[in-house]
C-alpha positions in Angstrom: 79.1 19.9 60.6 79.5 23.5 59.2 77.0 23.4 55.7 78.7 24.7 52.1 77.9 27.5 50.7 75.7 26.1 48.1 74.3 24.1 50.3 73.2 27.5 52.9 72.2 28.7 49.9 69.6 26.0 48.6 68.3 26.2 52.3 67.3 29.9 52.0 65.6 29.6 48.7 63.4 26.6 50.5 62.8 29.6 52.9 62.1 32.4 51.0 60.0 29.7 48.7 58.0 28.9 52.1 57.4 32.3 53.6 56.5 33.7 49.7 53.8 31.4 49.4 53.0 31.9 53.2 52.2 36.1 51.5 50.3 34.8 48.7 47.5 33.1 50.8 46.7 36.7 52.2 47.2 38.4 48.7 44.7 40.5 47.4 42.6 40.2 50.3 41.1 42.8 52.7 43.7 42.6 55.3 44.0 44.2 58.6 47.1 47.4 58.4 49.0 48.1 61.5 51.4 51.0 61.9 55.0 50.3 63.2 56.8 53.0 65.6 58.6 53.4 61.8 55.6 54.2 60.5 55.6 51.3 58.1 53.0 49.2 57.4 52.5 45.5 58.6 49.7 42.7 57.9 49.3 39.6 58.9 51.3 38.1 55.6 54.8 39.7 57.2 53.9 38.0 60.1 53.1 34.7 58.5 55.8 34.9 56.2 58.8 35.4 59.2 57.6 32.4 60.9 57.8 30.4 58.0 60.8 31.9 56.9 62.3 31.3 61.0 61.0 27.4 60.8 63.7 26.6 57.6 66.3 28.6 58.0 66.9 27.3 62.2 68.2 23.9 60.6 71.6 25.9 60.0 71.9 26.3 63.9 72.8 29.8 63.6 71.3 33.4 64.4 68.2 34.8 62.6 67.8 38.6 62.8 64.3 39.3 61.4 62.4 42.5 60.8 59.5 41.1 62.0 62.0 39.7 65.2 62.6 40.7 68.4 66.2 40.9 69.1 68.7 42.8 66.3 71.6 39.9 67.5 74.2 43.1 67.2 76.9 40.7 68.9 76.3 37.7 65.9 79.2 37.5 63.5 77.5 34.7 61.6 73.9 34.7 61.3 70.8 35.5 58.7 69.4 38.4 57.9 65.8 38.6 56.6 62.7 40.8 55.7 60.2 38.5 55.5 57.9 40.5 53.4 59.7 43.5 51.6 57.3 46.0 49.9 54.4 46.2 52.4 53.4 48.8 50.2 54.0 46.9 47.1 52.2 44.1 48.2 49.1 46.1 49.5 49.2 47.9 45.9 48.8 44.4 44.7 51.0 45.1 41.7 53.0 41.8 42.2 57.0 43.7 42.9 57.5 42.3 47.0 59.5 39.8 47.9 61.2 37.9 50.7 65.1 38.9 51.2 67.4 36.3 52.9 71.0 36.9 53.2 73.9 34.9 54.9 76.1 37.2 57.0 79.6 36.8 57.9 82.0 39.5 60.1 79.5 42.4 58.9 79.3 41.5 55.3 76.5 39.7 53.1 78.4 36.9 51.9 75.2 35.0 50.2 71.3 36.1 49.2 68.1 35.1 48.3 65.4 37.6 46.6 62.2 35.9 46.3 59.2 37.4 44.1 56.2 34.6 44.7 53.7 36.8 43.0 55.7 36.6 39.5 57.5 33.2 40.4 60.9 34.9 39.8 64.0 34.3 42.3 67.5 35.6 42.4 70.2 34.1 44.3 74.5 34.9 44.5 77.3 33.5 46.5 79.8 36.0 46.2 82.7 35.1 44.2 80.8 31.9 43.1 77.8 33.3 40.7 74.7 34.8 40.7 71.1 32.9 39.3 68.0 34.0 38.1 65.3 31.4 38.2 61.9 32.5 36.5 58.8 29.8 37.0 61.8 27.1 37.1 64.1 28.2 34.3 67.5 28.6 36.1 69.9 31.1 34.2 73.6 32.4 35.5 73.1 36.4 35.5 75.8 37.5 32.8 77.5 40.6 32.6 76.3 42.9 29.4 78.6 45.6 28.0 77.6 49.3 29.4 74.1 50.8 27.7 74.0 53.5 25.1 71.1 55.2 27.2 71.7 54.9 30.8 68.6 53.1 32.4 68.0 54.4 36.2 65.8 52.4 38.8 63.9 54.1 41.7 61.4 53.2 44.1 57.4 53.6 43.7 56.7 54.8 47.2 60.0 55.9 48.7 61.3 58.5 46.0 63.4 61.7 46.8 64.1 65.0 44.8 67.7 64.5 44.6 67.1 61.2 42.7 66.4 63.6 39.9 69.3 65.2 40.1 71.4 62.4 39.9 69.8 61.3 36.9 69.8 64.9 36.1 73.8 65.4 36.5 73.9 61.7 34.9 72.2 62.0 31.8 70.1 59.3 32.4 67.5 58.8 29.5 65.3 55.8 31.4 63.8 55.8 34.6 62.0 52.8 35.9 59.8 52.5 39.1 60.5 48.7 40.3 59.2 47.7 43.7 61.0 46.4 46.7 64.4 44.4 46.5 63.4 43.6 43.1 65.7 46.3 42.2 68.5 44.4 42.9 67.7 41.4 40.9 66.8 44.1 38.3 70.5 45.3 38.0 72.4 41.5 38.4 69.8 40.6 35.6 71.5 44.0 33.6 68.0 45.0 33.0 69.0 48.9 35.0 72.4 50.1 36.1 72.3 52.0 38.0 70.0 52.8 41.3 70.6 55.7 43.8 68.5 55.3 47.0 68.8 58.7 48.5 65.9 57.8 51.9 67.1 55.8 54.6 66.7 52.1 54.3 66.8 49.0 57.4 70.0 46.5 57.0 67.4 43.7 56.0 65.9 45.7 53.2 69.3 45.6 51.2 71.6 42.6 52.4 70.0 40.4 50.5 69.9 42.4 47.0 73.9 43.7 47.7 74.7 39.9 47.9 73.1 38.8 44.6 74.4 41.9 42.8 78.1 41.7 44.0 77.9 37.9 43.2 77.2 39.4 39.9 80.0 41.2 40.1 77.9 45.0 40.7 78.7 47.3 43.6 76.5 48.5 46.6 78.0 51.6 47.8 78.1 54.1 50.9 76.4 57.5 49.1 79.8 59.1 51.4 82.7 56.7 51.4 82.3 54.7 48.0 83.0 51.5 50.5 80.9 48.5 50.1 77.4 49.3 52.5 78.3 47.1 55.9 75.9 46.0 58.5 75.4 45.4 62.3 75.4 48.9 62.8 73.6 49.9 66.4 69.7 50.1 64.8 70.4 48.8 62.0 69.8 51.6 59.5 71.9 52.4 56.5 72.3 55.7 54.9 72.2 56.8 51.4 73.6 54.7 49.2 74.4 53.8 45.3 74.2 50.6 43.7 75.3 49.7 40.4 75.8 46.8 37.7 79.2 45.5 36.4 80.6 46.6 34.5 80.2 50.2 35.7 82.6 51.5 38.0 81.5 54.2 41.3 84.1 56.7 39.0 81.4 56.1 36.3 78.6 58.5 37.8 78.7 62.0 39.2 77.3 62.6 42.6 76.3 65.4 43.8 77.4 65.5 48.1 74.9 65.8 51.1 75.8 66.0 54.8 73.2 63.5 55.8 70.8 60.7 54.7 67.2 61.7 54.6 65.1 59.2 56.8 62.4 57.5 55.8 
């Protein structure tokens, strides 16, 4: 028997729960860094963590494509999406912003999320078109939408930054700009603690299906930098250009943007 919604979605918070306490045991330890053919970095916790992460979520029968996996599932029209540790970086930096990103996929859209924080406790979840939930060290609270800020607050990554970010905030007037780590981001914006966040260096599918879940279950927007169409997935390597992402109640007619021809890779 095919499982809810709610019911897929208390099933990946026991997985991102598992596999975020799977990092913490190798957390501010002298780890071993290898180099992907990305050149990202992986340790033992992103392995640990996608096995833990594989073990609860195969009780909903379906596909798991994993960035720590073998097989991108490209055919799957139903099936989770995960990054079992997102902010290597973060993470190695010990300054407590990675998390674990689970995300239901359905016909090449994320249609439910997890973004799991275990080093600050802090989780957000969204079914779209049912809610989205913050829960800090077990206090649950439905992320609310806040009227539009006097001084527009801008996040941006602490190890993946580009030039043009500035001059979107530049052509924006944006008066805040505030380094948050990994997926984190997202939560950040359902939470209407940013707005807005351009991420103008090419990103993998399981580093954002996750976070565009929660925040369009909050009613925000992750957009195509190009087309202004929600970000879609299954693509052939699953990369994703440039993109913008934004909290309700902004609009994508709400910012300037100034046009490239490309994403930048990572």
């Amino acid at each position: 028997m095919r499982l809810t919604a709610l019911a897929l979605l208390e099933l990946a918070e026991k997985a991102a729960r598992a596999a975020g306490q799977a990092t913490l045991r190798y957390y501010r330890s002298d780890l071993q860094v290898d180099i992907k053919g990305d050149g990202s970095p992986l340790t033992m916790a992103d392995r640990e963590s996608h096995h833990f992460a594989m073990d609860v979520l195969s009780a909903a029968g379906l596909p798991i494509v994993s960035e720590e996996g073998y097989d991108l599932i490209l055919d799957a029209t139903n099936y989770w999406l995960v990054d079992p540790l997102d902010g290597t970086k973060d993470f190695l930096a010990a300054n407590n912003e990675f998390t674990v990103n689970i995300a239901l996929m359905e016909a090449g859209k994320p249609v439910l999320g997890v973004v799991y924080a275990p080093a600050i406790d802090e989780l957000f979840c969204g079914v779209v078109g049912q809610g989205a939930w913050r829960d800090r060290r077990g206090v649950r609270t439905e992320c609310q939408t806040s009227a539009k800020s006097a001084q527009l607050r801008m996040a941006k990554s602490r190890f993946h930054d580009h030039p043009d970010a500035n001059t979107f905030a530049a052509m924006n007037e944006v008066s805040i700009q505030l380094p948050i780590g990994s997926a984190l981001k997202y939560g950040r914006l359902a939470a209407n603690e940013v707005d807005v966040y351009p991420r103008l260096v090419g990103t993998s599918e399981w580093d954002t299906a996750a976070g565009q879940a929660v925040l369009e279950a909050a009613g925000g927007s992750l957009l195509d930098w190009h087309t202004g169409t929600p970000l879609r997935y299954g693509k052939p390597d699953r990369r994703n250009g440039r993109f913008v992402a934004f909290r309700r109640p902004y609009q994508h007619a709400d910012f300037k943007y100034q046009r490239y021809e490309r994403a930048t890779p990572c």
